[in-house]
C-alpha positions in Angstrom: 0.0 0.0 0.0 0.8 3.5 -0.7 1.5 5.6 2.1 2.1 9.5 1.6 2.9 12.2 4.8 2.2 16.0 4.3 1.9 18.7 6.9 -1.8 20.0 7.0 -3.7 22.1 8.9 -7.3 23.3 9.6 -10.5 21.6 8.6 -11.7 21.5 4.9 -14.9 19.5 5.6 -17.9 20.9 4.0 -20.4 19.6 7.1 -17.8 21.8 9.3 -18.0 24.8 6.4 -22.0 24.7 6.2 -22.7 24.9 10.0 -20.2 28.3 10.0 -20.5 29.7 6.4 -23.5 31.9 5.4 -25.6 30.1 2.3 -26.9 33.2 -0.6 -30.0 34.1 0.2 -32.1 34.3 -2.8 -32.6 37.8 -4.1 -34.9 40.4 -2.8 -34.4 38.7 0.4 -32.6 40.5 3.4 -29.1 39.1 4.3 -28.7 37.1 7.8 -25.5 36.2 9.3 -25.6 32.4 10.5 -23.5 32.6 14.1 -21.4 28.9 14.8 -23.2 26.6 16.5 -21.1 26.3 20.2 -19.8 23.0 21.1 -19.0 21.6 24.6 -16.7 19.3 25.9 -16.8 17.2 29.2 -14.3 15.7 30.7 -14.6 12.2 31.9 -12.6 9.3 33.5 -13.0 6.0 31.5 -10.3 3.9 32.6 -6.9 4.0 33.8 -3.3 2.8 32.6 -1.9 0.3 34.7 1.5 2.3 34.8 2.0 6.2 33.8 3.1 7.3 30.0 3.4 10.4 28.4 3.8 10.9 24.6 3.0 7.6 23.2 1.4 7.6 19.5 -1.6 6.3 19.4 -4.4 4.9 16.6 -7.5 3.0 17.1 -7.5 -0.7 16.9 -11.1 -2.5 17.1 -12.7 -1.3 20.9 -9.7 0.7 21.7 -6.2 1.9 20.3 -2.9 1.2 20.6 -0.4 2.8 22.8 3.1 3.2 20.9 6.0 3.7 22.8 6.3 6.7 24.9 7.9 8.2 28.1 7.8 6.0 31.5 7.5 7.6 35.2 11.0 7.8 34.7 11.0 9.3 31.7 12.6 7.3 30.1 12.0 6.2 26.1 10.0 2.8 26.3 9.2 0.4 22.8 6.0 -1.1 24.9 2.8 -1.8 22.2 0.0 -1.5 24.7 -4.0 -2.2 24.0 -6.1 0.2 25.9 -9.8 0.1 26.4 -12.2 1.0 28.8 -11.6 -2.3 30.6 -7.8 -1.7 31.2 -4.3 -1.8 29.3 -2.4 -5.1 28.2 1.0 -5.1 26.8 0.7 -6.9 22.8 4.4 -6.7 21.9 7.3 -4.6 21.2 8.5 -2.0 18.7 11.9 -2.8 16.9 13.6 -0.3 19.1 12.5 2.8 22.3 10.6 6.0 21.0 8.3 9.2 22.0 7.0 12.3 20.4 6.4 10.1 17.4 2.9 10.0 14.9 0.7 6.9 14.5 -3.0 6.4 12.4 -5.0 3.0 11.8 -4.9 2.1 7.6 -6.2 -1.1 6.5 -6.5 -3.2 10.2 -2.7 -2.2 10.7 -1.2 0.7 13.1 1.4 2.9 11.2 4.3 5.1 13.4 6.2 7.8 11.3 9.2 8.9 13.1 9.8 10.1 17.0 12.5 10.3 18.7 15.1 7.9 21.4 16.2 10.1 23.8 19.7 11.4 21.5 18.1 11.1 18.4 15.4 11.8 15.8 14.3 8.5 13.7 13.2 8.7 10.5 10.9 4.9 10.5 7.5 4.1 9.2 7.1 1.4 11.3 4.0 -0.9 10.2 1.8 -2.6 13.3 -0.3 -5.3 13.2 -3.7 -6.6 15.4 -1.4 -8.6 17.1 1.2 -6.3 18.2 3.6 -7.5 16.0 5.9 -4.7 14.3 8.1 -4.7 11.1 9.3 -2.0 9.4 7.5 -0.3 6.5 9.3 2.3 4.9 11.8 5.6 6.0 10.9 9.3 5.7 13.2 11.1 4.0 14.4 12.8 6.8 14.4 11.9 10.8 11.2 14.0 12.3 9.8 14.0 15.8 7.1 15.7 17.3 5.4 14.7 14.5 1.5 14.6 13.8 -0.5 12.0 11.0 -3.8 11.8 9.8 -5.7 9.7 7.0 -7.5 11.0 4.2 -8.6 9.1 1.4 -6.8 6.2 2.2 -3.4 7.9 2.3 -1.7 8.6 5.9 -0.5 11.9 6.1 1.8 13.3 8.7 4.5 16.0 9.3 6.4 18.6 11.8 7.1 22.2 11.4 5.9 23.0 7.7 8.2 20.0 6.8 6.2 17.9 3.8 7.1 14.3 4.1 6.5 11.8 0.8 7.2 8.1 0.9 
């Protein structure tokens, strides 16, 4: 499969344009100004990890999503492939070597990761996970990037730090 990163920002979909763009009015009609609808978020505890982590990547997987590396309490870099759900966090297996700050999406019933970094260094993997937590490696950016985010559009993962455009 065909994978593709780009840096991206803001939202193009046309639901999110409707509900915040006036529509013409017809003529000889007067002209109103549609306000944004407000939206609300609540906070709520669903679960807990069964040990703390900070800037793991993360992509959905069936009921629940994938944890991908990280930081430990001791921050420290960690390879740990973890299953979260709201009935707790098992460990599935083991990226090829420790990393944070990197980007991950779900494609095709697989978890990708694009980059992130080991503690001295930036890594420039597109590292391929499977239901399983088994991990292989898929491909290299052209560049080591960390602090990297990803997204999917049209079945293409797209991804990318500081204006940087990324193409595999």
């Amino acid at each position: 499969a065909a994978l593709a990163c780009a840096t991206a920002a803001g939202c193009s979909s046309s639901k999110h344009a409707s509900e915040t763009t006036p529509r013409p009015n017809p003529p000889n009609r007067q002209t109103t100004h549609q306000r944004p609808i407000p939206i609300g978020v609540v906070e709520r505890t669903v679960g807990s990890l069964s040990q703390p982590l900070q800037d793991a990547a993360a992509a959905r997987s069936g009921t629940g999503a994938l944890l991908l590396g990280g930081l430990d309490a001791a921050d420290t870099s960690v390879s740990d492939i973890r299953f979260v759900s709201t009935r707790g966090d098992s460990l599935r297996g083991s990226l090829p070597g420790v990393r944070h700050d990197a980007a991950a999406v779900s494609l095709g019933g697989s978890a990708y990761v694009f980059g992130g970094g080991n503690g001295p260094s930036q890594l420039d993997e597109i590292l391929q996970v499977g239901r399983g937590g088994r991990a292989r490696l898929a491909g290299r950016l052209p560049q080591p990037a960390s602090d990297v985010s990803a997204a999917v559009l049209g079945g293409f993962a797209g991804g990318g730090t500081k204006g940087h455009v990324f193409r595999t």
